[in-house]
N, C-alpha and C positions, 0 to 999 in steps of 0.2 A: 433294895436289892433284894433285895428279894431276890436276892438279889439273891428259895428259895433257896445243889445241889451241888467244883464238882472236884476230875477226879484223878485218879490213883496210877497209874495213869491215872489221877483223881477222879473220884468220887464226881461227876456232873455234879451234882447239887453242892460239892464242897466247892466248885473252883472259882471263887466270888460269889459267894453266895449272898444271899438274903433273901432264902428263896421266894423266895419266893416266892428275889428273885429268888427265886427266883426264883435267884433265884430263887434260884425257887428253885430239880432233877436226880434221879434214881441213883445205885451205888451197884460198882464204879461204871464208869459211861469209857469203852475202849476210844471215844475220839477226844482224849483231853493229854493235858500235856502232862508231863512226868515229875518228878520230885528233883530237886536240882542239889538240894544238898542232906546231909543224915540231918534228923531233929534231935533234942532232947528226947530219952526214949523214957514215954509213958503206956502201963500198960491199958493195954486193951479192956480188960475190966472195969477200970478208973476213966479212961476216956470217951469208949463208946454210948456209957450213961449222957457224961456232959453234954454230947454232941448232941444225943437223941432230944435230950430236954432244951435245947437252943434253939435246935433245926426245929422243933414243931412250936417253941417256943415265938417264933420270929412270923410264925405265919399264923397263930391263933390270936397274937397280939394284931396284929395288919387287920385282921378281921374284926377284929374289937374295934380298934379306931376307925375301917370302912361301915361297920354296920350299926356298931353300937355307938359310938360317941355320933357316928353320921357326917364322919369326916371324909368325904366322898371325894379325894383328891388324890387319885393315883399316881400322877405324875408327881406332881410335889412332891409326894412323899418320897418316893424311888431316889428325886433329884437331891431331897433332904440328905436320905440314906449315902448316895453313894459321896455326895460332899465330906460327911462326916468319914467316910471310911477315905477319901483322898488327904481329909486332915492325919485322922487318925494311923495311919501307914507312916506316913512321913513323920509322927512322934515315935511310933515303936522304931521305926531305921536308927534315929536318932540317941533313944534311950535302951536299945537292946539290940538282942542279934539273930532278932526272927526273921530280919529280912536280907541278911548278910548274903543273902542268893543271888538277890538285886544286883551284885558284883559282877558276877558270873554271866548276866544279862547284855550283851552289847546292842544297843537299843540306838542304831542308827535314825536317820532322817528317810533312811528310806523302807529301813525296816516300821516304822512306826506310818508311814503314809498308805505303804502297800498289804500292812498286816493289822497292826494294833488298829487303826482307823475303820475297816470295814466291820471288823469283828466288834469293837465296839458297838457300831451303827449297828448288827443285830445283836447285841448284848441289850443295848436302851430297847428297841422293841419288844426284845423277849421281855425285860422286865415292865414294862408298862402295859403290856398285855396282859402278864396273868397279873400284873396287881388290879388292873382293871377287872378281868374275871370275877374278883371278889364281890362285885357291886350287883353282880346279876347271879352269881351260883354258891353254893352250901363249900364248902370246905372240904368237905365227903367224897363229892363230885368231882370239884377240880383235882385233887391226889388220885381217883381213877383215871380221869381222860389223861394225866401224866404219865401217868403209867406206858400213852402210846409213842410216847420220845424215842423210846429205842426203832419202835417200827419206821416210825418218819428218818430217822440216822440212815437206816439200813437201804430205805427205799432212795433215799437224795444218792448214796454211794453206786446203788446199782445204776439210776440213770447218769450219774457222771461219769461212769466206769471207773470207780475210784475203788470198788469193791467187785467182785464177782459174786454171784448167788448162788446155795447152793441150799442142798435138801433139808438140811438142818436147821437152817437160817430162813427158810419157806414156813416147816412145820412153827419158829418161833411164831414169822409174821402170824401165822394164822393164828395162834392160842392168844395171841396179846390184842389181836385186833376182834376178834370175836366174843373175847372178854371185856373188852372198852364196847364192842356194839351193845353187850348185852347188860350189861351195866348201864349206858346210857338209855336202852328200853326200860328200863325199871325205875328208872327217875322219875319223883313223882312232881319237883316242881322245874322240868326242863324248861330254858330260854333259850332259845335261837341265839340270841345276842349273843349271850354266854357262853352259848355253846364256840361258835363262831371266832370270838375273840379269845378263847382258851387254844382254839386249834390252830389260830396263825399263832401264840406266842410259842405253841411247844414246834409249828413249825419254825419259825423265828430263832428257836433254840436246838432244832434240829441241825439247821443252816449254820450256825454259829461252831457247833463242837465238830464240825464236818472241817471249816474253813481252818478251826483251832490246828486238826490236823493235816491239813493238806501248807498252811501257811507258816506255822508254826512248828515244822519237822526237824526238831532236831533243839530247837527252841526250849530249854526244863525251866519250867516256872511253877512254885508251889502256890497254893490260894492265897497268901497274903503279898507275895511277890505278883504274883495274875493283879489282883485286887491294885496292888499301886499302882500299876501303868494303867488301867482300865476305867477307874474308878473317875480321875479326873478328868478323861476325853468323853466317860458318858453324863459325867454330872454336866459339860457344856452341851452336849447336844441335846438333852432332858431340858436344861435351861433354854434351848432356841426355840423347841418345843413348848415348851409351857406358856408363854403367851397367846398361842392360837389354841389353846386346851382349854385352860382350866383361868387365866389369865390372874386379874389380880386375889381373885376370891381367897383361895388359901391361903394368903397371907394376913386376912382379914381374918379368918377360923383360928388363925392360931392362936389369938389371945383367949377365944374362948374355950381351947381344949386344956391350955398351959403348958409352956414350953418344957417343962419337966418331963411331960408326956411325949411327945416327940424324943428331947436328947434319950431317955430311957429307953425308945424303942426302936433309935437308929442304935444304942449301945448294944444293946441282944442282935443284932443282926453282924454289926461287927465284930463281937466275941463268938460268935459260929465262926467266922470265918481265924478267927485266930485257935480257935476248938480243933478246927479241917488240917492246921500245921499238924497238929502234934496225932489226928486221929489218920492222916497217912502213914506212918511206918506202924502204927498200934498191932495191925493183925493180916491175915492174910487176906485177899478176895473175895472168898466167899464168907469170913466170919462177917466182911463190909458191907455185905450183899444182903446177909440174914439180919443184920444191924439195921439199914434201910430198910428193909420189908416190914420188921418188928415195930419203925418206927413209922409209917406209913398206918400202919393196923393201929397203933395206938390215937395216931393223928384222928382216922376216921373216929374212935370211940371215942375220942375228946369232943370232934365234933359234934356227933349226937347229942352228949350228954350236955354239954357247953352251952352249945347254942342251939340244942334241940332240933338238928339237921333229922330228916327222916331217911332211911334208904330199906331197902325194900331184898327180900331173901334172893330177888332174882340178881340185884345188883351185887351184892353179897358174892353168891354162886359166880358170876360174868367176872367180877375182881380175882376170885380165886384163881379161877383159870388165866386171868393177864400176867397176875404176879408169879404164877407157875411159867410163863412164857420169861417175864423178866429176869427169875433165876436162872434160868438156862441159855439168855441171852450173856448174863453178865459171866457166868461162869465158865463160857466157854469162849470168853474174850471177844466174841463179837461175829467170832468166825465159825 
């Protein structure tokens, strides 16, 4: 799961996350669903650390098992991950009252064919896209071309007329997409591939927090509440998938990475999303926003140092200016 951003109207990146998935997406994304009931209140001090160290946590491990152990199975993994997190939901309902919101949910037959079912189908794409990214791009990289999710939101809205455009929302697109161009000119080890399958997944995840809103209006679901209806219709479609993928092979790797290794790094992916409860009521919107930006800049310097990612002053400069775009996207609610 990567499952990976969301949001707060959740946080994108928090609303099932793993990121990334997922996800893997920026802080808060105006097309996500709402908070459905109050949390335990922690503060913002104490939780926005957690979260920072999960969320970058969940994607620097991903990267370890795709590059370094050479566990080259994106889909498995995702399907691993989101399994674990349909177990995992179904014990905390059971054993506590993180997901007492799940009440409040009336989750028809037709709600769940005509909403939860498509959004799904691109919840799995998004997530098997950018975990797939991994195999071909730096970790540096893929957190910039994220950065252009807000723009694909905006642009999907204006061609469905679900949004109107206006000059403000213009000058955004332009600072965030000329930041993503110029960032990707300064890349010194670009892949087509990479590139390519990075930009259907944030398109994939564009489409998704678009449908969350147009389908799901009125619908309050917090990320652990999202995460249990979600988690078990995308771990079967990941399952239908994975045999024309990856087919038996990964199940053959797993003996030699050790299962320890997996349950440990579907468990960091599922405590994000249990982090994302309690970091929705934490602070306001933009402490959320300076929270993700902060933890985006650290991801990239983890990656450098890490895994010895190169990036270049030009991409540096091109980032500065998207995530200049991203704050005035998120802070002004979208509109």
């Amino acid at each position: 799961m990567s499952q990976e951003e969301k949001d707060l109207e959740l946080p994108a990146e928090l609303e099932v996350k793993d990121e990334e998935t997922t996800s893997s997406s920026p802080l808060p994304t105006p097309a996500t669903a709402s908070v459905s009931k109050p949390r335990p209140k922690i503060s913002a001090a104490a939780i926005i650390p957690v979260w920072i160290v999960l969320s970058s946590a969940v994607i620097i491990y991903n990267n370890y098992l795709y590059n370094t152990l050479n566990f080259r199975y994106p889909v498995f993994l995702v399907t691993w991950h989101l399994t674990f997190a349909a177990i995992g939901t179904r014990v905390l309902q059971r054993t506590t009252r993180l997901l007492d919101g799940a009440k409040d949910v009336h989750m028809s037959k037709d709600t769940f064919m005509r909403s939860i079912l498509p959004i799904g189908l691109l919840f799995s794409g998004s997530l098997i896209l950018s975990n797939t990214a991994y195999l071909y791009l730096s970790v540096a990289y893929i957190q910039m071309l994220k950065a252009f999710t807000p723009v694909a939101i905006l642009l999907i809205s204006w061609t469905f007329r679900i949004q109107d455009p206006s000059k403000k929302l213009a000058v955004i697109v332009l600072m965030i997409s000329s930041g993503v161009a110029l960032a990707s000119h300064g890349e010194l080890r670009f892949d087509l591939v990479g590139f390519l399958t990075q930009a259907a997944a944030v398109a994939f995840e564009a489409s998704r927090l678009v449908m969350i809103q147009i389908l799901l209006h009125g619908l309050k679901m917090d990320p652990l509440v999202s995460l249990h209806y979600y988690a078990p219709v995308c771990a079967l479609i990941n399952l239908a998938v994975l045999p024309f993928t990856e087919g038996l092979e990964p199940f053959y790797e797993v003996a030699r990475i050790g299962p320890a290794v997996l349950i440990s790094n579907a468990l960091v992916a599922f405590l994000l999303n249990v982090a994302a409860v309690f970091l929705v009521g934490a602070g306001s919107g933009l402490v959320l926003t300076l929270a993700g930006v902060f933890k985006d800049i650290l991801l990239i310097t983890g990656s450098v140092i890490i895994f010895g990612a190169e990036i270049t002053p030009l991409q540096v400069f091109g980032y500065s200016i998207a995530l200049g775009g991203l704050v005035l996207f998120k802070t002004s609610g979208g509109k």
